[in-house]
Legacy VTK file of the C-alpha trace (Angstrom):
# vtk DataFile Version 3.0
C-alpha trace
ASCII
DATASET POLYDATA
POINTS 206 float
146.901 -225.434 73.209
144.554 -223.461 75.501
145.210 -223.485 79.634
142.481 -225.762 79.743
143.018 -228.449 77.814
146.604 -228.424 78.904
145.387 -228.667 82.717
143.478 -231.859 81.364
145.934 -233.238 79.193
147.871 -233.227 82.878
145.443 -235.479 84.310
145.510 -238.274 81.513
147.792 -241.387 80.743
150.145 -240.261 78.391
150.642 -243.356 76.182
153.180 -243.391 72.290
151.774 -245.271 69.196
153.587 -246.488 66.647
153.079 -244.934 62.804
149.705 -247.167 61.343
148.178 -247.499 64.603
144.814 -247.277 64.641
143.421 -245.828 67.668
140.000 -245.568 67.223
137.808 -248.040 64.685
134.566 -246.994 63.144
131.579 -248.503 64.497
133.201 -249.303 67.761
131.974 -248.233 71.147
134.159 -245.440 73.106
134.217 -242.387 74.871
138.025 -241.755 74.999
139.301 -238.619 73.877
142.997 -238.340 72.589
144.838 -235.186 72.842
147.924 -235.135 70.657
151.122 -233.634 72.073
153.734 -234.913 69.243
152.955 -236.427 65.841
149.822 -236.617 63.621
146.628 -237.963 63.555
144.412 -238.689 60.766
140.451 -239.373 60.870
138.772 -241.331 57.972
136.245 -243.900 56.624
137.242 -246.812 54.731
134.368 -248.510 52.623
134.121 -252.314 53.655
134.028 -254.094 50.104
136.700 -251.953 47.982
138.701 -250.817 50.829
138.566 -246.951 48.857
138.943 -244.496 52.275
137.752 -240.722 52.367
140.444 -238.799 54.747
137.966 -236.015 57.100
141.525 -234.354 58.362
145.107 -234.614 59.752
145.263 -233.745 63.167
148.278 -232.448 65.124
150.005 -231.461 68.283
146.933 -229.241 70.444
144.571 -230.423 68.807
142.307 -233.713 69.680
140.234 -236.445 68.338
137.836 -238.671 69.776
135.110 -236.135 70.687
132.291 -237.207 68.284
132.019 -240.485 70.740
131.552 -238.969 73.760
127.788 -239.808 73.214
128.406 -243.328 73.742
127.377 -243.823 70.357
129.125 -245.465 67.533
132.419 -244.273 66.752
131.769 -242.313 63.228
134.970 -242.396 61.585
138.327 -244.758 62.336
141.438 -242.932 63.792
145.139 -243.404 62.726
149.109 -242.695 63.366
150.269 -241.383 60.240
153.397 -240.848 61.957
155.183 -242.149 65.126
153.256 -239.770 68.023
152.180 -239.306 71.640
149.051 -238.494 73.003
147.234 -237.810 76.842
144.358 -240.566 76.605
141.856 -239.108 78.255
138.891 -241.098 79.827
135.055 -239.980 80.443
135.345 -239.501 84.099
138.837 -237.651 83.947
136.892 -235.009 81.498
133.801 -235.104 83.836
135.665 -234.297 86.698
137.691 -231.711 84.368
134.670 -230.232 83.059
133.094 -229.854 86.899
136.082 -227.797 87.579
136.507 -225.548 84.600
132.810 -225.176 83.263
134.117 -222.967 80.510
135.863 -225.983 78.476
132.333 -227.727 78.085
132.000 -224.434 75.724
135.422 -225.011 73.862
134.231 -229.079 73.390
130.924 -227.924 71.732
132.705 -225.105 69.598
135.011 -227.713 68.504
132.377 -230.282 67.622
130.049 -227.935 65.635
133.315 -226.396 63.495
133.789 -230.060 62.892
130.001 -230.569 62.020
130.269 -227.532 60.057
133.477 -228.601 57.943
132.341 -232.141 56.948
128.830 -230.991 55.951
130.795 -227.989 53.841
133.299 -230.902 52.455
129.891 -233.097 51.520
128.621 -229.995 49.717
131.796 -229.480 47.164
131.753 -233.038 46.732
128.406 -232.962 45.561
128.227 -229.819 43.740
132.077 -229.369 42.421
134.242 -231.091 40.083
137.093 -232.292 40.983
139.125 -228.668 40.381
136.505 -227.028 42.303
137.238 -229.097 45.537
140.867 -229.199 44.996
140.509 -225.099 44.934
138.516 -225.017 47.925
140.797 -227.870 50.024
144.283 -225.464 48.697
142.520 -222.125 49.772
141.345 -223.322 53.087
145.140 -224.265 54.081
146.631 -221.215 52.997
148.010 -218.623 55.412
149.360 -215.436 54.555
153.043 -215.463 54.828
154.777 -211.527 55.440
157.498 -209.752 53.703
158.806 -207.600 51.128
155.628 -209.365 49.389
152.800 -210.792 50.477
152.098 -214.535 49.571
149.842 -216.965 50.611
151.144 -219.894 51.699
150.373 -224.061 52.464
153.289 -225.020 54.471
153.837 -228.757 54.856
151.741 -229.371 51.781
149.774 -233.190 51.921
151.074 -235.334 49.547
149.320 -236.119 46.315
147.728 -239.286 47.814
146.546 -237.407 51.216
144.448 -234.849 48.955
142.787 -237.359 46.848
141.359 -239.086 49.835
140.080 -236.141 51.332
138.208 -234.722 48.406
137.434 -238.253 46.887
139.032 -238.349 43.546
141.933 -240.557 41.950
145.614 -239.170 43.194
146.285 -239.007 39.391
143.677 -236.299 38.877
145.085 -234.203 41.834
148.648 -234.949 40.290
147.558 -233.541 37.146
145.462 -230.690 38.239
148.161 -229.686 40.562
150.454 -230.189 37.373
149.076 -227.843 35.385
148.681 -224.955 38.116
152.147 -224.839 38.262
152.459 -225.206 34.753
149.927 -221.925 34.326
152.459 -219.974 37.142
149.359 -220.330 40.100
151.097 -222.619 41.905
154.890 -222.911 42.830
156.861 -225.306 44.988
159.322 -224.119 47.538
160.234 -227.961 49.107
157.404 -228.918 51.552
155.637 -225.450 50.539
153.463 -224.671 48.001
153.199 -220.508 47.224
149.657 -219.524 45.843
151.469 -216.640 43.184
147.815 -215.184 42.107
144.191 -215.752 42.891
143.359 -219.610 42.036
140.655 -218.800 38.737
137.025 -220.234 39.609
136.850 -222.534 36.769
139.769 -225.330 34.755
LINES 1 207
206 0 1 2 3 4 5 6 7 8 9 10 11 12 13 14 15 16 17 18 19 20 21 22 23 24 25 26 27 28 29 30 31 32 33 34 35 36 37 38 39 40 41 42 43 44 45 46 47 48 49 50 51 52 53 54 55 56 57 58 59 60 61 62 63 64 65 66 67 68 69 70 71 72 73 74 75 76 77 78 79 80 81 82 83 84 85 86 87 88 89 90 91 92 93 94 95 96 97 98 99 100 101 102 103 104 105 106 107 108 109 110 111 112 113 114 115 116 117 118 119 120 121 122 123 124 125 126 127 128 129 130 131 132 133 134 135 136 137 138 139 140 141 142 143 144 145 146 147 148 149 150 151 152 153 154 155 156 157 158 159 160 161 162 163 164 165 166 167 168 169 170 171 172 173 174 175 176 177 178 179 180 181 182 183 184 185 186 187 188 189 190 191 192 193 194 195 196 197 198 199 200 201 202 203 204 205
């Protein structure tokens, strides 16, 4: 968490929410941001006839949510607890008077909000253009951090469950179990408890 936004996570209510509650609805009115100091958050749309969701990501502790409303536009996307957590609620004024004091964190607002922009229009364009493997390759490889040692490996630590990955790149969770299934099966994959260790390059086509 940056100086900054811990200076305005200072200034806010800090309020706790229970696992499954939803903090901000789509299509509601708001201008609240939420910074999360414990717990995780996760941002999604849920279609209104078949109740199928797409997940847009799973938020935790420094980061925030709640930004794409301070337009006083329409929320875009709903906002839940997937776990018990605790966040500073911050309100437009607070961040007004925030941003009059440290000009420099209107910058790190609008660099957050366009690497937002820039994710979801990059997760519209696998869904459109890649099979399901493709986006499953792209959603592993964009988690993965290079863990040290005697030997490299790249890394996913705290790896989404089956379910959490199908409703980010829009497929069934049985395709993702069985893709993931036979990755391990062809030694690319390999599960270390909550980890998952990339052994080789993930091949371009399945």
């Amino acid at each position: 968490m940056s100086d900054s936004l811990r200076e305005l996570a200072r200034r806010a209510v800090v309020r706790s929410y229970r696992k499954g509650t939803l903090l901000i609805e789509e299509g509601d009115r708001g201008d609240t941001l939420f910074i999360i100091l414990a717990g995780r958050l996760r941002a999604f749309s849920r279609h209104p006839d078949n109740e199928r969701e797409i997940t847009y990501g799973v938020y935790g502790p420094g980061e925030y949510v709640g930004e794409m409303g301070l337009d006083g536009g329409l929320r875009a996307a709903s906002v839940e607890a997937v776990e018990a957590c605790t966040c500073a609620r911050i309100e437009r004024p607070t961040l007004e008077a925030h941003i009059a004091e440290h000009p420099a964190f209107a910058f790190e607002l609008l660099t957050k909000v366009i690497r937002r922009a820039r994710a979801a229009t990059v997760g519209l364009k696998q869904i459109a253009l890649n099979d399901v493997y493709g986006r499953l390759k792209g959603l592993l490889e964009s988690m993965a951090e290079l863990r040290g040692g005697p030997a490299d490996s790249w890394v996913i630590r705290e790896l989404p469950t089956h379910r959490e990955m199908s409703e980010r790149l829009g497929c069934g969770r049985e395709m993702v179990s069985r893709v993931m299934k036979d990755l391990e099966r062809g030694d690319f994959v390999a599960r270390d408890g909550d980890t998952l260790i990339l052994k080789r390059r993930l091949p371009a086509r399945w």
